[in-house]
C-alpha positions in Angstrom: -13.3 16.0 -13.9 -14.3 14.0 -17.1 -14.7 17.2 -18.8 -11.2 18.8 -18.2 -9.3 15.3 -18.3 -8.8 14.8 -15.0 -8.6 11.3 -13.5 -10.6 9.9 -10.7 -9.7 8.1 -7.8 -11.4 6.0 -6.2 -8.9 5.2 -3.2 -10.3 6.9 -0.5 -14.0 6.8 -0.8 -16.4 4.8 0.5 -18.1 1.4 -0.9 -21.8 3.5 -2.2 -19.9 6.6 -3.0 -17.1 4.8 -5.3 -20.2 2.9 -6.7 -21.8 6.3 -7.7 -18.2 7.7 -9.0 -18.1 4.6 -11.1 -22.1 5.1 -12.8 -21.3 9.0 -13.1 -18.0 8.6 -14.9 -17.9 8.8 -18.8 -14.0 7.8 -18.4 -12.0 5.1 -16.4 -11.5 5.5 -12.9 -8.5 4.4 -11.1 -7.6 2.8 -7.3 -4.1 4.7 -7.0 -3.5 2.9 -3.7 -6.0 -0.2 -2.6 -5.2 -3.9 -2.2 -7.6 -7.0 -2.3 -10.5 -6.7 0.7 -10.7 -11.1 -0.2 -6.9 -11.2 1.3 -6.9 -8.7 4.1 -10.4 -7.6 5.0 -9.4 -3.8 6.0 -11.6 -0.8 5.2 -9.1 0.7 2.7 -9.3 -2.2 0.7 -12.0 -3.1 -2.0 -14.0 -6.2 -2.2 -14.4 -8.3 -5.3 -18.0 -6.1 -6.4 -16.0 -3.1 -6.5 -12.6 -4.6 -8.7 -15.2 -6.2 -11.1 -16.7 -2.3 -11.4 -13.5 -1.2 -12.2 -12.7 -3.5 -14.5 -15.9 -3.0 -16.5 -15.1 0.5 -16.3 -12.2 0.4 -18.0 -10.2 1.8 -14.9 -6.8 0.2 -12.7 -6.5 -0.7 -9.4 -3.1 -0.3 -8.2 -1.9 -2.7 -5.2 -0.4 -0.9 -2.3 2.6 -2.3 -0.5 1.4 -1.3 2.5 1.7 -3.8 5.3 -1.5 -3.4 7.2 -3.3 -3.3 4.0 -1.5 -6.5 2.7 -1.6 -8.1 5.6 -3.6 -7.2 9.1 -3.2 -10.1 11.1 0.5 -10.8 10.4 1.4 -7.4 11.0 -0.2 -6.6 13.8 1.3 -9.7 15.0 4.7 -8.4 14.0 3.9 -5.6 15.3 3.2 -6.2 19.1 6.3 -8.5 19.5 8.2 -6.0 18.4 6.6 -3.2 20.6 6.8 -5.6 23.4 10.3 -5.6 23.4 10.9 -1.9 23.1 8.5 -1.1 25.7 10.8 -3.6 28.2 13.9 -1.3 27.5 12.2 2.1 27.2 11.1 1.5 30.6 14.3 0.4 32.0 14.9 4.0 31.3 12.1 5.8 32.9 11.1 6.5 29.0 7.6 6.5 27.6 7.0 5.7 23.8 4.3 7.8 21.8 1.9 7.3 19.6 2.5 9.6 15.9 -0.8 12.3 17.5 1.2 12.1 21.0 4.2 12.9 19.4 3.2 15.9 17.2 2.2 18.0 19.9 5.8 18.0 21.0 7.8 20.8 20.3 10.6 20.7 17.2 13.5 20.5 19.5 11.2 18.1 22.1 10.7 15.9 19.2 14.4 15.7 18.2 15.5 14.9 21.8 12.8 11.8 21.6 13.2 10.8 18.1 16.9 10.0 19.5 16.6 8.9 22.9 14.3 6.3 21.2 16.4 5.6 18.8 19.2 4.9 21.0 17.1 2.4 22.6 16.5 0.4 19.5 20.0 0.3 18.8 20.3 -1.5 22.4 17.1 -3.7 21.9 18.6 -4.7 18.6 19.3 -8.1 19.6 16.0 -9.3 21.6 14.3 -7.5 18.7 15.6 -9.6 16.0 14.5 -12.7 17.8 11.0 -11.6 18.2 11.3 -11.0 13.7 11.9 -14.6 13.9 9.0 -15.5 15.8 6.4 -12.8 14.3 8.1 -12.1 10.5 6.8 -8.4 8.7 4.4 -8.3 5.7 6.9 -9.1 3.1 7.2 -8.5 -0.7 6.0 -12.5 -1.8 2.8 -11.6 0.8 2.6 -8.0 -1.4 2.6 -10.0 -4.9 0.2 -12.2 -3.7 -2.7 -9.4 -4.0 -1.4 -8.6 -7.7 -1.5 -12.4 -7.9 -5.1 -12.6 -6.9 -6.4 -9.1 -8.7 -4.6 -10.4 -11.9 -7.0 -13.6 -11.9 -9.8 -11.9 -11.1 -9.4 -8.5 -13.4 -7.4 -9.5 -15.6 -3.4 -8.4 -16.4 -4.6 -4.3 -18.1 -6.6 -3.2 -15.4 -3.6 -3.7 -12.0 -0.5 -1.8 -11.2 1.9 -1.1 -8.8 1.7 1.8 -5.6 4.2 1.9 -2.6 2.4 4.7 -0.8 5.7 5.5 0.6 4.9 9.4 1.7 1.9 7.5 3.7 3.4 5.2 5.6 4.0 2.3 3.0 6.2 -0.1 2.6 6.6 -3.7 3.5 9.7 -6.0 4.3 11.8 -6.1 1.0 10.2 -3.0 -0.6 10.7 -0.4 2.3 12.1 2.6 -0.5 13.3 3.1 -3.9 16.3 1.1 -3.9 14.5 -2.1 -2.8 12.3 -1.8 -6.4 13.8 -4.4 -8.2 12.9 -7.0 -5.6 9.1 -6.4 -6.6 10.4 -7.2 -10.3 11.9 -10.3 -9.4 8.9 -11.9 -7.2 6.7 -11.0 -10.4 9.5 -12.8 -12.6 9.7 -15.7 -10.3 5.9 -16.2 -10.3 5.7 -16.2 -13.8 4.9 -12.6 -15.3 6.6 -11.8 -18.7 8.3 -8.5 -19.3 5.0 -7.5 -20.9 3.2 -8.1 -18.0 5.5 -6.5 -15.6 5.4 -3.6 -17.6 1.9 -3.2 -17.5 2.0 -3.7 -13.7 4.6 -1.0 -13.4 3.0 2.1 -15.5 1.9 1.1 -19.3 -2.3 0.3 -17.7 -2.2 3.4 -15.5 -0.8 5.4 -19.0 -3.3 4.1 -20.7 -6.4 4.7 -18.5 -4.4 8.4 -18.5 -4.8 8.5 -22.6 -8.4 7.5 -22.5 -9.1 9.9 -19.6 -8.0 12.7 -22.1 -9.3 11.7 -25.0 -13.0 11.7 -23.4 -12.0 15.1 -22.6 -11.3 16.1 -25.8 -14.3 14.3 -27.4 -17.0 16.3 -25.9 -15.0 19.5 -26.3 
């Protein structure tokens, strides 16, 4: 990978084997999707060991704004009032929710019939399940930021950026799709970030770690 230019990443892995990616590696690695283990102690995320490697290496570890990686406990929290609710109503109408694996081994025009029958049933739950946001809020944009926040401090401003993870299930209250990107600008502004920072953040350190990657490729040509 070093020698045709390729970047490495280092966001699915585990601990020993990113460890070994990071001693092999002439060129910076990057985290394309991986939040703070210190905030939110889940598998996917990486401890303070592995964002030091990185930013020895040269690399960038981009946050993801993906709620049970920003968050665990508050969004499983979240999560089960809001389950709670819909399983009271589904089975006030003899209908059982899925899991995503239960769900796929329905048939195309099974899955259509569900996906609206369920979401009929939101629509009636809509008020019950706004009272149980209130007392169990969703991982939020300000609770996102606060893993840049912390990976800033420790790594410094060139070596963390920005992921939403969106075709994988991202997104977070505030930052749920394209649209909603400003609102990540303007938590970065109100905390403090200048336009130079926030444009690192948002592409110029994963650019860069992009150049070097290709100019160690062409070095050894």
């Amino acid at each position: 990978m070093n020698r045709v230019g390729m970047m490495i990443d280092v966001s699915h892995p585990s601990k020993g084997a990113i460890i070994e990616m990071i001693r092999l590696s002439k060129a910076p690695v990057i985290a394309s999707h991986s939040s703070a283990r210190a905030l939110c102690n889940h598998s996917r995320n990486l401890d303070d060991e592995l964002l030091l490697l990185i930013k020895q290496n040269g690399g960038v570890v981009q946050t993801v704004a993906f709620d049970g990686y920003v968050n665990m406990k508050k969004d499983n929290a979240h999560k089960a009032a809001q389950d709670k609710v819909l399983k009271s109503y589904a089975e006030k109408q003899n209908f059982t929710i899925l899991t995503w694996s239960e769900k796929q081994e329905l048939s195309a025009e099974d899955q259509q019939k569900y996906d609206k029958t369920f979401a009929e049933i939101k629509i009636q739950a809509k008020n019950d399940l706004a009272k149980a946001v209130k007392q169990a809020p969703p991982v939020n944009v300000a609770d996102f930021i606060d893993h840049i926040d912390y990976m800033v401090k420790l790594m410094g401003i060139d070596h963390v950026g920005i992921s939403s993870d969106f075709d994988g299930g991202g997104g977070v209250k505030g930052w749920n799709d394209a649209s909603e990107t400003f609102n990540v600008t303007l938590e970065l502004v109100k905390r403090g970030y200048s336009e130079e920072d926030i444009a690192k953040l948002w592409g110029l350190n994963l650019l860069r770690v992009m150049d070097e990657v290709q100019a160690y490729a062409e070095s050894i040509k």
